[in-house]
Every structure is written in C-alpha cells, then in structure tokens.
MOPAC internal coordinates of N, CA, C and O (Angstrom, degrees):
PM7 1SCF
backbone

  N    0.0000 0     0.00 0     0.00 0    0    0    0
  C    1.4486 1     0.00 0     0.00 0    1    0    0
  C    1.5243 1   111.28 1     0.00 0    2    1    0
  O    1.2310 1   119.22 1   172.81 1    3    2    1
  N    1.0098 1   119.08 1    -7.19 1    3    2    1
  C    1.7439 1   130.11 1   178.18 1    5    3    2
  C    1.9183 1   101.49 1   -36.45 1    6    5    3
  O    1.2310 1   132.35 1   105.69 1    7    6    5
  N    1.3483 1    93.74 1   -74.31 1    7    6    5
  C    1.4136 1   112.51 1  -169.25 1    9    7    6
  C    1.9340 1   103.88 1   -55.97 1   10    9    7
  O    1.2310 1   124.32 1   167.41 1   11   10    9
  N    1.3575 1   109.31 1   -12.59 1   11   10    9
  C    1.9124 1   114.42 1  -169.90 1   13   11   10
  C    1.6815 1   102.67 1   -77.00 1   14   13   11
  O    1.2310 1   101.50 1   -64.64 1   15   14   13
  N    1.0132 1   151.32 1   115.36 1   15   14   13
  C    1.3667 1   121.74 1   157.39 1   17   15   14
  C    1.3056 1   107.82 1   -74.10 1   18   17   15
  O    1.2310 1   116.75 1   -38.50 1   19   18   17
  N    1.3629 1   123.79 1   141.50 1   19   18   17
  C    1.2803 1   133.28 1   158.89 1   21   19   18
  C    1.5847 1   128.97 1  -134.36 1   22   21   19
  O    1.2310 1   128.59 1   -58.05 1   23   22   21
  N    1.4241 1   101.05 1   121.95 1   23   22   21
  C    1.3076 1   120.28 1  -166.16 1   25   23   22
  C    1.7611 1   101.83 1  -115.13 1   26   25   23
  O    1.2310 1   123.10 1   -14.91 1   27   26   25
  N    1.9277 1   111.67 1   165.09 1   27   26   25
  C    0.7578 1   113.74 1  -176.71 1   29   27   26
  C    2.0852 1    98.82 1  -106.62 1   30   29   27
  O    1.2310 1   126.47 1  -178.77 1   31   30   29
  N    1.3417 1   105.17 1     1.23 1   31   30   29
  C    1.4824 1   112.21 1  -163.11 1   33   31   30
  C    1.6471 1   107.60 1  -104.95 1   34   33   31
  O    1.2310 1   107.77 1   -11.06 1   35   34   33
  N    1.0297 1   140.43 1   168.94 1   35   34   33
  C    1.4921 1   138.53 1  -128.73 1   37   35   34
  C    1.9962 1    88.02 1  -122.66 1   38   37   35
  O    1.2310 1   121.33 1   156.46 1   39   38   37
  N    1.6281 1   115.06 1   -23.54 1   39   38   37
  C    1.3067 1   100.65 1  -167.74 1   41   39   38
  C    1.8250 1    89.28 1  -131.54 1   42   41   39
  O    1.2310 1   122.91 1   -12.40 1   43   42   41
  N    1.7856 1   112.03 1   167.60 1   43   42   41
  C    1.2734 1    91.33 1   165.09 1   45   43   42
  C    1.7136 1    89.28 1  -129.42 1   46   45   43
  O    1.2310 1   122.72 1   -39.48 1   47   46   45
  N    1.9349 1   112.39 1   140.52 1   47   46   45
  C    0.9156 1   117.46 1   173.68 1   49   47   46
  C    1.6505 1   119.32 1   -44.09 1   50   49   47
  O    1.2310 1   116.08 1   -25.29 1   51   50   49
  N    1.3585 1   125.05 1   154.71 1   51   50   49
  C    1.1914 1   133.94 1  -169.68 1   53   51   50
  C    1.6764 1   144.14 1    17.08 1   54   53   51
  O    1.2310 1   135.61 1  -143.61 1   55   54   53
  N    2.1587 1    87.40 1    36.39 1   55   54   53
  C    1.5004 1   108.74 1   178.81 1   57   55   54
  C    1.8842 1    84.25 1  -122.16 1   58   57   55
  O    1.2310 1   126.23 1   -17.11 1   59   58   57
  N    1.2718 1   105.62 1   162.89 1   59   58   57
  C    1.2051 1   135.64 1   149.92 1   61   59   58
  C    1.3386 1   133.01 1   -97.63 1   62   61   59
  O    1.2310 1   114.52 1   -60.43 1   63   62   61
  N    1.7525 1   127.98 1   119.57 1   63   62   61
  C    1.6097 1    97.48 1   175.75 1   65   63   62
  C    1.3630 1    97.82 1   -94.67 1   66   65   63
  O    1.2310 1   137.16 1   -44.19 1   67   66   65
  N    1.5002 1    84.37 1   135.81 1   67   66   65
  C    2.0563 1   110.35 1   159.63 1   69   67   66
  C    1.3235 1   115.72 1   -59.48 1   70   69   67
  O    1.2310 1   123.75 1   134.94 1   71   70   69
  N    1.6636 1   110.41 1   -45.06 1   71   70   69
  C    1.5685 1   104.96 1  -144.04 1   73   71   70
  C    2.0264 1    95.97 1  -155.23 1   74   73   71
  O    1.2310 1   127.61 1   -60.55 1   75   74   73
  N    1.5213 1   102.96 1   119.45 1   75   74   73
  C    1.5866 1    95.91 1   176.29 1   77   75   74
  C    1.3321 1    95.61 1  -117.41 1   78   77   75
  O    1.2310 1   136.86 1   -47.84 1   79   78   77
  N    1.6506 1    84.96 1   132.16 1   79   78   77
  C    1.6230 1   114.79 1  -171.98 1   81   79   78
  C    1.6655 1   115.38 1  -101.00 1   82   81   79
  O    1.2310 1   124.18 1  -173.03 1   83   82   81
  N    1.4557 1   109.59 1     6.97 1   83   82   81
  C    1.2326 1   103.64 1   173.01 1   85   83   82
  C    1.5326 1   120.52 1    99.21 1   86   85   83
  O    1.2310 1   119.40 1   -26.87 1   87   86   85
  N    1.4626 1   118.75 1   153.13 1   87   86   85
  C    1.2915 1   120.41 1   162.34 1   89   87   86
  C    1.8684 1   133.86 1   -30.37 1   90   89   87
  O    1.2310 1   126.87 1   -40.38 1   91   90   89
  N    0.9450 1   104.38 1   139.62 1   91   90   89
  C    1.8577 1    90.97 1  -174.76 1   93   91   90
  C    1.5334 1    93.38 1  -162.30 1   94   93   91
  O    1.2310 1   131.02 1   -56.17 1   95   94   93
  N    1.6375 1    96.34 1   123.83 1   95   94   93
  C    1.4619 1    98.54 1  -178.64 1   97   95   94
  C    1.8113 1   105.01 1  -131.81 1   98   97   95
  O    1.2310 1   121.92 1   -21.75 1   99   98   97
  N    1.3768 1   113.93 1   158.25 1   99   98   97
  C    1.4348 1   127.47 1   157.77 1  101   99   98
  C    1.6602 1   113.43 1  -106.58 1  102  101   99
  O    1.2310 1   131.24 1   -46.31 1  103  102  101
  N    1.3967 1    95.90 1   133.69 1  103  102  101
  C    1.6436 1    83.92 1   146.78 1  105  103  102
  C    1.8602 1   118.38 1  -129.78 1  106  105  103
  O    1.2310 1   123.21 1    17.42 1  107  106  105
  N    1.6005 1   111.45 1  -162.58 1  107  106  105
  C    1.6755 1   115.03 1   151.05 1  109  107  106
  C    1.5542 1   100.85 1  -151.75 1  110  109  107
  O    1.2310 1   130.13 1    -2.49 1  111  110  109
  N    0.9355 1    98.07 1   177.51 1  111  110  109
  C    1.6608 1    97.05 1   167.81 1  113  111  110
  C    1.3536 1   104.96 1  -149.93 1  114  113  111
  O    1.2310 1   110.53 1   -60.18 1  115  114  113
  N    1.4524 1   135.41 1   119.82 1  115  114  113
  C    1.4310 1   149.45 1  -137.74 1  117  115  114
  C    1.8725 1   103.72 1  -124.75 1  118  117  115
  O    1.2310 1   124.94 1   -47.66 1  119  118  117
  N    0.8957 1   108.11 1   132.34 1  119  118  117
  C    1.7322 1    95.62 1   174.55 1  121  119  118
  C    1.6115 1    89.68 1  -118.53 1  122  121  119
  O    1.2310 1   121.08 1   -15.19 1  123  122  121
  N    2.0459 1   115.55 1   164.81 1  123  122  121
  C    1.2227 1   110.43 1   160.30 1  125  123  122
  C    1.0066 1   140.34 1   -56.55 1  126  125  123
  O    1.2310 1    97.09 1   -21.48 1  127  126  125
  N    1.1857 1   158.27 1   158.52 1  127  126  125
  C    0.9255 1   152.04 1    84.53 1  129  127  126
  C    1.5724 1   146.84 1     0.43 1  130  129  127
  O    1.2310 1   117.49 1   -80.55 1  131  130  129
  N    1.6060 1   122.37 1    99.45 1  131  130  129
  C    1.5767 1   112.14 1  -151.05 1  133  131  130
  C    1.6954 1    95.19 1   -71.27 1  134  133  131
  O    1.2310 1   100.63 1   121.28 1  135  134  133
  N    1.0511 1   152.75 1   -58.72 1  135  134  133
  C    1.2033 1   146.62 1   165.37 1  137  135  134
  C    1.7021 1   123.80 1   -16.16 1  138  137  135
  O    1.2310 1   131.76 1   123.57 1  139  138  137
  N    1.3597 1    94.90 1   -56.43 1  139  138  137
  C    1.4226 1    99.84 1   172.96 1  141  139  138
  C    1.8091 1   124.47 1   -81.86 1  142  141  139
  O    1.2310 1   130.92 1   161.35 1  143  142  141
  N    1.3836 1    96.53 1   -18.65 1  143  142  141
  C    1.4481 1   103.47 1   148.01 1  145  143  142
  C    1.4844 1   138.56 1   -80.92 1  146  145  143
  O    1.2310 1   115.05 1   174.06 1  147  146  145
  N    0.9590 1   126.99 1    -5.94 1  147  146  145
  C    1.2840 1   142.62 1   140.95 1  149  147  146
  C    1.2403 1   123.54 1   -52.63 1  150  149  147
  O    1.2310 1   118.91 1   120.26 1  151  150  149
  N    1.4392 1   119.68 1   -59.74 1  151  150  149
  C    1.2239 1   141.51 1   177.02 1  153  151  150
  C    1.7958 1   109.76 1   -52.61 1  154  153  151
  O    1.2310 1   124.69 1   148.60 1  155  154  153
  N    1.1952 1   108.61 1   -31.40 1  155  154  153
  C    1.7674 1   138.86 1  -156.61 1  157  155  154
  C    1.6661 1    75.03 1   -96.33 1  158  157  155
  O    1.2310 1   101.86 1   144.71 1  159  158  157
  N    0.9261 1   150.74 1   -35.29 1  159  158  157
  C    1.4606 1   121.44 1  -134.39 1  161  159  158
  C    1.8614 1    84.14 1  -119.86 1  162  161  159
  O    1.2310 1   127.44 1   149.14 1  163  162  161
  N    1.5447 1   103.29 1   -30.86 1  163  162  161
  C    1.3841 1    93.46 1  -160.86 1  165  163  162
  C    2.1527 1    89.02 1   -86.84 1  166  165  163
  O    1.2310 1   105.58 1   137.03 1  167  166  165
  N    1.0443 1   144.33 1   -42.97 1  167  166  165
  C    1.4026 1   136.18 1   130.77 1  169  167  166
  C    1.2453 1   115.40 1     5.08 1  170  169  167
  O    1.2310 1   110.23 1   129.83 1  171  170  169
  N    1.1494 1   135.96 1   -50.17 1  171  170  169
  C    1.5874 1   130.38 1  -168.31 1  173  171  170
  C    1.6712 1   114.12 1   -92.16 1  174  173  171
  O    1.2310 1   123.00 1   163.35 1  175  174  173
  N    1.7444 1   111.85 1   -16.65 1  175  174  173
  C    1.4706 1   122.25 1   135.48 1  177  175  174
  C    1.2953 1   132.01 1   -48.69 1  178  177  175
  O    1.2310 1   116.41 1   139.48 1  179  178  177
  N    0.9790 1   124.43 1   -40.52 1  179  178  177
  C    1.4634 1   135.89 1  -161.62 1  181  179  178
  C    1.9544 1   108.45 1  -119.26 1  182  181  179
  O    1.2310 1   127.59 1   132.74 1  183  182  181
  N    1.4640 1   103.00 1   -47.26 1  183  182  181
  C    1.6027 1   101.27 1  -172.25 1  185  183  182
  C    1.9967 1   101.25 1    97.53 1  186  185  183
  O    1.2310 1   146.04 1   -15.49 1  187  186  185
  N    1.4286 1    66.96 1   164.51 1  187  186  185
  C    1.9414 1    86.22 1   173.09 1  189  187  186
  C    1.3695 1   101.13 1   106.04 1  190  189  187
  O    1.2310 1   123.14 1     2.94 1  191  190  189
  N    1.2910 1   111.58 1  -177.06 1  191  190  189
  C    1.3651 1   124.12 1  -170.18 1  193  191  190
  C    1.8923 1   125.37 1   -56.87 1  194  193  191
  O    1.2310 1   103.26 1   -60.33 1  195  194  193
  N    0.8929 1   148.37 1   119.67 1  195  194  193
  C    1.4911 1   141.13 1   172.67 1  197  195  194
  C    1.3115 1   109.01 1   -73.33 1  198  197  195
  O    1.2310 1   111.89 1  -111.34 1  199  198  197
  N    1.1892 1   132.89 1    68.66 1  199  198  197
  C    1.7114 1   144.23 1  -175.38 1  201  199  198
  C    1.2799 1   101.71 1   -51.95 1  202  201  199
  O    1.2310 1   109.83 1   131.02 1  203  202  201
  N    1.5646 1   136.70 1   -48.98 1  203  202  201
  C    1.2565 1   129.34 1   169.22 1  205  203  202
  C    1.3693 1   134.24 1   -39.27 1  206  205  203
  O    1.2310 1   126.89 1   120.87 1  207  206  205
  N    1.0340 1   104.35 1   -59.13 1  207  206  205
  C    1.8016 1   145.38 1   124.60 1  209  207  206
  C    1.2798 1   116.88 1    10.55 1  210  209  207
  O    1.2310 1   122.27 1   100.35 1  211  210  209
  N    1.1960 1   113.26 1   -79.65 1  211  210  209
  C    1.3886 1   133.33 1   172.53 1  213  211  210
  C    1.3042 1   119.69 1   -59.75 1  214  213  211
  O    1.2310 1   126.42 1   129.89 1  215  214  213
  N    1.4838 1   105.25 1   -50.11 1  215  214  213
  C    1.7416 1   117.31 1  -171.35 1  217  215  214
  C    2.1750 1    74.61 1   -64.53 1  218  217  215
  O    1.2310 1   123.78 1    68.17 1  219  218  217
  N    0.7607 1   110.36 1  -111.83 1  219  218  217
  C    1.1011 1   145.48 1  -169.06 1  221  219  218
  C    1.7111 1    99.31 1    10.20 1  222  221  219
  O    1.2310 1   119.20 1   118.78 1  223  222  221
  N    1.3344 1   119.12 1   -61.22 1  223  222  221
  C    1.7124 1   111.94 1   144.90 1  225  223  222
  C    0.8229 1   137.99 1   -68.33 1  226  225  223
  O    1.2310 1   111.78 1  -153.98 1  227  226  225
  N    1.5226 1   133.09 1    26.02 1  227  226  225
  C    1.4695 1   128.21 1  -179.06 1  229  227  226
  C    1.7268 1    86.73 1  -118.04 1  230  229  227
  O    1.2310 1   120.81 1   156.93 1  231  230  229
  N    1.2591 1   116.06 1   -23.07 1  231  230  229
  C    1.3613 1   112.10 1  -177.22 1  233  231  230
  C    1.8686 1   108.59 1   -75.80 1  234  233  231
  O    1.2310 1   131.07 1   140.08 1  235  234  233
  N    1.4272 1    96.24 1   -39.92 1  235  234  233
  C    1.5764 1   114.22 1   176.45 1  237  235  234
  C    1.7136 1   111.60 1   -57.58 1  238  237  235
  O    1.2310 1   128.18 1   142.80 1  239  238  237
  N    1.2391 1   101.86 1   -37.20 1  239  238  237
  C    1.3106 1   100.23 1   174.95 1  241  239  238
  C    1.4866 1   116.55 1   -77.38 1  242  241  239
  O    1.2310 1   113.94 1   119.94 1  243  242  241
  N    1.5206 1   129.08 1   -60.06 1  243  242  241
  C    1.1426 1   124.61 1   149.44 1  245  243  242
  C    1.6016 1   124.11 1     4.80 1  246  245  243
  O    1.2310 1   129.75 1   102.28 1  247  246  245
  N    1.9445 1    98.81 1   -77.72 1  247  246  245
  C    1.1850 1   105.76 1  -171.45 1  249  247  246
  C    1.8674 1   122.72 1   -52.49 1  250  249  247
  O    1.2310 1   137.12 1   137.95 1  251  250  249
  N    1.4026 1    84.45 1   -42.05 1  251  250  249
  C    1.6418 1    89.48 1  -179.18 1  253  251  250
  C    1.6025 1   129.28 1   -92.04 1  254  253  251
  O    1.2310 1   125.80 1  -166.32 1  255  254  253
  N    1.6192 1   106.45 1    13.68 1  255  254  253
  C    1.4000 1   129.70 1   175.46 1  257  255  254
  C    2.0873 1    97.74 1  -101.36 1  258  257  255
  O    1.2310 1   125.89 1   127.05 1  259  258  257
  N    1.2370 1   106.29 1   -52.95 1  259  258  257
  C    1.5992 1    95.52 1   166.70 1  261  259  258
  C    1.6205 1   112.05 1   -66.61 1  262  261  259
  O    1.2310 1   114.31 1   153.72 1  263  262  261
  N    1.2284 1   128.38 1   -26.28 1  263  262  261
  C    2.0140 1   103.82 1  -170.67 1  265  263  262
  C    1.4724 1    94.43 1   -88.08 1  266  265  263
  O    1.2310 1   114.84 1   149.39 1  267  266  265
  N    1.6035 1   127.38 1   -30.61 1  267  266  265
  C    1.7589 1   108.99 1   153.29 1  269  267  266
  C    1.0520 1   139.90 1   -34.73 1  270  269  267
  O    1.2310 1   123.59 1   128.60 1  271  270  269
  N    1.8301 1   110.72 1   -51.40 1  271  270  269
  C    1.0912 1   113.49 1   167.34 1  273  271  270
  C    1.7207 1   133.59 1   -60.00 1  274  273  271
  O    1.2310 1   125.79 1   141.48 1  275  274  273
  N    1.4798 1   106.48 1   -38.52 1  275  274  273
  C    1.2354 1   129.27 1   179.72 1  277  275  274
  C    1.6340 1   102.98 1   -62.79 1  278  277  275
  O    1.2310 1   125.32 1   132.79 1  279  278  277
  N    1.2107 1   107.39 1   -47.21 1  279  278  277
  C    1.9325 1    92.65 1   172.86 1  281  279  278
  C    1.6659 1   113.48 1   -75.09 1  282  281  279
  O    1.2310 1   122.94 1   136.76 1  283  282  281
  N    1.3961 1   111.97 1   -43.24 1  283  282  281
  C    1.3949 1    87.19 1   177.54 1  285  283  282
  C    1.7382 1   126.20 1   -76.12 1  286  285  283
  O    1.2310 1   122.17 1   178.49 1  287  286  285
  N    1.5005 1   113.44 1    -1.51 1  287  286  285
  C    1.3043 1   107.70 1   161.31 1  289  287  286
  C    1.7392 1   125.23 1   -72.11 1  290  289  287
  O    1.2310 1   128.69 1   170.29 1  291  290  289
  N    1.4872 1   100.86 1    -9.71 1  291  290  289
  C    1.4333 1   112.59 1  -173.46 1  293  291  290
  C    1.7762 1   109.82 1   -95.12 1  294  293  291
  O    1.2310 1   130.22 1   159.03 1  295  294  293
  N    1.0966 1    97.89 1   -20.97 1  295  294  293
  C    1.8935 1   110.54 1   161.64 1  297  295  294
  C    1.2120 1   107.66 1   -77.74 1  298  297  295
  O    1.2310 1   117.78 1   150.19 1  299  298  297
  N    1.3948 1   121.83 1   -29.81 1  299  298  297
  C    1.6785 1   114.40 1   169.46 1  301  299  298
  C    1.7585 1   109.55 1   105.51 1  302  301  299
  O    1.2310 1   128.31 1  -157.58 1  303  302  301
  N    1.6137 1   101.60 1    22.42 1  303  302  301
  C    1.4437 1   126.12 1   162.75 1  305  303  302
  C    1.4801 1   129.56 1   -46.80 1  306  305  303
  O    1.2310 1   116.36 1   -70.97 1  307  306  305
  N    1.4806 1   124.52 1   109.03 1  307  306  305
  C    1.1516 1   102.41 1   178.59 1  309  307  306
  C    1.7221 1   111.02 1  -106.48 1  310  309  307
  O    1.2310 1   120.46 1  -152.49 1  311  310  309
  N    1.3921 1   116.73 1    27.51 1  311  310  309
  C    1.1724 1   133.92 1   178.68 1  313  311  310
  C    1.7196 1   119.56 1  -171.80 1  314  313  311
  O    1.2310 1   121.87 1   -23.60 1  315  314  313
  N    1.1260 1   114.02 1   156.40 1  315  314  313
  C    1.3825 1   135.34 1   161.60 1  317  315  314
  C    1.3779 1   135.51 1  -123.94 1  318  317  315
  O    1.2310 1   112.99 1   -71.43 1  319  318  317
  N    1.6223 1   130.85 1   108.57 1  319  318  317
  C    1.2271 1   127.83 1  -148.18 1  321  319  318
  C    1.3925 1   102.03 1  -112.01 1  322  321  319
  O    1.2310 1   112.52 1   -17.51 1  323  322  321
  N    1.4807 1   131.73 1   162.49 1  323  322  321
  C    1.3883 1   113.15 1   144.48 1  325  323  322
  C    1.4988 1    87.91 1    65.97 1  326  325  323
  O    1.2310 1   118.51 1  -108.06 1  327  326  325
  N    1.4078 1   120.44 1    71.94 1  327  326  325
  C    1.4780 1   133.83 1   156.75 1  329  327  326
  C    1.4360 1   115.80 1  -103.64 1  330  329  327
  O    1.2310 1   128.69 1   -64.89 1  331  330  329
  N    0.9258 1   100.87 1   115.11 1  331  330  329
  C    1.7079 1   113.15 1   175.86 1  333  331  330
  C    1.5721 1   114.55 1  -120.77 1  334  333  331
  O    1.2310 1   109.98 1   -44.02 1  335  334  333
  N    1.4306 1   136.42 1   135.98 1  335  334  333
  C    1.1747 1   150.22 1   174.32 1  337  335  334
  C    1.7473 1   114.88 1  -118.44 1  338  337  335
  O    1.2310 1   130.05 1   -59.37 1  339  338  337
  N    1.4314 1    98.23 1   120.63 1  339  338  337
  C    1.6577 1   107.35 1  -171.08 1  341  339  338
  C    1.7854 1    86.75 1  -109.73 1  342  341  339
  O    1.2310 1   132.10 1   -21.77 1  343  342  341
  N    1.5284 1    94.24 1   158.23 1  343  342  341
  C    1.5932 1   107.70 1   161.71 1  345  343  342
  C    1.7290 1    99.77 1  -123.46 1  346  345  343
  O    1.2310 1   128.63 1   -11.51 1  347  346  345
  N    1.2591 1   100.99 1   168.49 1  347  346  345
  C    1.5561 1   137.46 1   172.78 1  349  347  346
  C    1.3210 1   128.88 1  -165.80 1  350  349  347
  O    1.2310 1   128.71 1   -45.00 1  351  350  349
  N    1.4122 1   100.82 1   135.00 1  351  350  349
  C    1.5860 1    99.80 1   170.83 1  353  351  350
  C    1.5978 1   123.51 1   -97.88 1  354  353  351
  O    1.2310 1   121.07 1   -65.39 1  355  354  353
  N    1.2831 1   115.56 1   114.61 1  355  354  353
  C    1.3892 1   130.45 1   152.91 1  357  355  354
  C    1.2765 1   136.50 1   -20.36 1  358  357  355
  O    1.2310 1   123.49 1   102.10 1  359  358  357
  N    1.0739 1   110.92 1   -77.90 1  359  358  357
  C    1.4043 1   142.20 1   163.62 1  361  359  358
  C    1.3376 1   120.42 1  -170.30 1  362  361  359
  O    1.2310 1   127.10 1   -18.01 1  363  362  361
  N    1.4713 1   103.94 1   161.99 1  363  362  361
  C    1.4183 1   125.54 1  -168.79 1  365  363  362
  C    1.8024 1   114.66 1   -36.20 1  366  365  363
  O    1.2310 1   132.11 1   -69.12 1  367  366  365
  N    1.0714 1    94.22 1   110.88 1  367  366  365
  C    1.9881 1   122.38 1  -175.33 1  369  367  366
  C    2.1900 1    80.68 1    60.70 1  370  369  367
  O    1.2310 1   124.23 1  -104.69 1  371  370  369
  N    1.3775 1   109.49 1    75.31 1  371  370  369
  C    1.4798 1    86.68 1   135.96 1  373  371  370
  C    1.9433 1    85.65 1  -172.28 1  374  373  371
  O    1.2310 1   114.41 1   -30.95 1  375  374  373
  N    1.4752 1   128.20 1   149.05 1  375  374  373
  C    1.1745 1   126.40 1  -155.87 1  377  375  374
  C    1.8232 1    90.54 1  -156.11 1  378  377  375
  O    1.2310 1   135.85 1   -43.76 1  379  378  377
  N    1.1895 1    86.93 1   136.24 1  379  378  377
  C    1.8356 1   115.46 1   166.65 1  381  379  378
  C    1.4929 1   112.56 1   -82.88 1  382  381  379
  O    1.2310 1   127.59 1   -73.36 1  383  382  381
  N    1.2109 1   103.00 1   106.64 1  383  382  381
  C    1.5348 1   104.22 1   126.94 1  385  383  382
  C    1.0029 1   164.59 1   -44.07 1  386  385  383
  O    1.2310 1    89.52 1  -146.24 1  387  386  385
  N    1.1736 1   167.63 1    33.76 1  387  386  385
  C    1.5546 1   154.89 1   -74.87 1  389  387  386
  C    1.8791 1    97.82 1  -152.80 1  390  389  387
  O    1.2310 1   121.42 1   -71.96 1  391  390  389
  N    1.5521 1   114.89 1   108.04 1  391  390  389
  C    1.5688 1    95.34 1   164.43 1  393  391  390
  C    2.0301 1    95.95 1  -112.73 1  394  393  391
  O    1.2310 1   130.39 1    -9.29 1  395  394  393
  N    1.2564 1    97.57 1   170.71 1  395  394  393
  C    1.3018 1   114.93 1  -154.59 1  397  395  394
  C    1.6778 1   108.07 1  -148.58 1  398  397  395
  O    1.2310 1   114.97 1   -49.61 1  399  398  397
  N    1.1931 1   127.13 1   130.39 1  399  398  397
  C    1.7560 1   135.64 1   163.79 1  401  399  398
  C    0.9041 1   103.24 1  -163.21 1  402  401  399
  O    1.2310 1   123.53 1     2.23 1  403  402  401
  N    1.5930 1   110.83 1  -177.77 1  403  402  401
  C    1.2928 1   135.76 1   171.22 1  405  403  402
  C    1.5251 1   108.66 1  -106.29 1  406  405  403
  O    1.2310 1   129.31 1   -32.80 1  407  406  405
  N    1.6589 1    99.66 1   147.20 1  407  406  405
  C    1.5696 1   114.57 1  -157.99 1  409  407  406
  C    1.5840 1    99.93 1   -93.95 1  410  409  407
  O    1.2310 1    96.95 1     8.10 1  411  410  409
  N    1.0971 1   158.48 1  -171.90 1  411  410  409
  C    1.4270 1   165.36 1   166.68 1  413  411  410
  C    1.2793 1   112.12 1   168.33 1  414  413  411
  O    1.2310 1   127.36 1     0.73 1  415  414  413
  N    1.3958 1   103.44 1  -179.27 1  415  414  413
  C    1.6312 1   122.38 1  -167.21 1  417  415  414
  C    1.3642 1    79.46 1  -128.16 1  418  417  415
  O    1.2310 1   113.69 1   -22.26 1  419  418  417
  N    1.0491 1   129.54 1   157.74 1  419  418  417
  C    1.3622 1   143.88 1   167.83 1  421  419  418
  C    1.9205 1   120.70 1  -153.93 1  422  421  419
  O    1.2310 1   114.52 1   -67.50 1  423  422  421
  N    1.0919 1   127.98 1   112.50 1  423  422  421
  C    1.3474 1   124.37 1   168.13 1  425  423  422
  C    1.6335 1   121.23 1  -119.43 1  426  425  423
  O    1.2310 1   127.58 1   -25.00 1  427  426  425
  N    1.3428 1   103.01 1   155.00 1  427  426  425
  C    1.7888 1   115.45 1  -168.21 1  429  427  426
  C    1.4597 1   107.93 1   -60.69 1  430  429  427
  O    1.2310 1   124.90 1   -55.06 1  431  430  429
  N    1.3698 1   108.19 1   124.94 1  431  430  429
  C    1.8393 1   101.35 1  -174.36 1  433  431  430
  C    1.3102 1   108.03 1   -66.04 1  434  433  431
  O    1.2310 1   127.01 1  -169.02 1  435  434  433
  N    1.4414 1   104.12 1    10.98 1  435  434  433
  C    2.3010 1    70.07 1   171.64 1  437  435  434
  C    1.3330 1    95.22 1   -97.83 1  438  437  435
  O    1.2310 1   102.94 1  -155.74 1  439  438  437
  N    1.2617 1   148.90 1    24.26 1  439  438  437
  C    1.3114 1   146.65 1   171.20 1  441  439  438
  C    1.3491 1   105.42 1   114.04 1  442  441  439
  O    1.2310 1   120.10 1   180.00 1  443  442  441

C-alpha cells in the first residue's frame, strides 16, 4: 500500500483527479474469542480498557483497509479518497468490518 495514497477526505491538496475508477471496498468478518471474552466480561466489573478488544479491531480494520486497497490497485488506482468504515453484526459474538472509498487516478498539478 506504500505506493496507494489513502485519505479519509474527498480531494487531495495539489493533485488533480484524471480518472474515477469507481467504488472499491474490503471487508473481514471476525468472531470472539472465548479467552478474550472472559477477559471482556471480567473488565465490565472493574472498567478500563478491553485490550483484546482493541487488538482484535485494529487487526479487523487493517484487514479490510488492505483488500480495499488491493482491489483498487487492480483497477489501476493510484489513490483512495473518502474512506469510510461501517460495522455490523452477523451473528451472535461474530461482527463485520467493512472499509469503503472511492478509487481514482490522481496527478500533481504542476504536470
């Protein structure tokens, strides 16, 4: 993803887009973990952070920020604007990820 720019904003200062390539989305879909639900349950006694929790969507996000990227590099994307990430639940202890933008070509206006 080095070569991807990815932004969460609709324009990028002092590029132009050439060329819109369309919608391009990732997802994963993650179930709990009984360990880390444990951990989650005994947390909601006490309070503080759900570290399991956390790891556990930061990886989800990850995952579904690279298979975005990976399709719009395959349209021939040299950016992604206007990134948005929805959740949903599936079923009981298991939840979607979903990230989502628009694909473009974009080059530096001085040519």
């Amino acid at each position: 993803m080095d070569d991807l720019i990815l932004t969460t904003i609709d324009y990028l200062p002092g590029k132009t887009i050439v060329k819109h390539l369309g919608l391009v989305q990732g997802n994963t879909i993650r179930a709990k973990h009984v360990g880390r639900d444990i951990m989650a349950g005994l947390k909601t006694i006490v309070g503080g952070e759900i570290r399991g929790y956390t790891e556990l969507m930061q990886e989800s996000r990850n995952e579904a920020m690279n298979r975005m990227a990976e399709q719009a590099k395959t349209l021939g994307a040299n950016a992604v604007l206007n990134i948005r990430f929805a959740t949903s639940s599936v079923m009981q202890g298991a939840a979607e990820l979903f990230a989502y933008g628009t694909a473009v070509v974009v080059e530096d206006d001085r040519g």
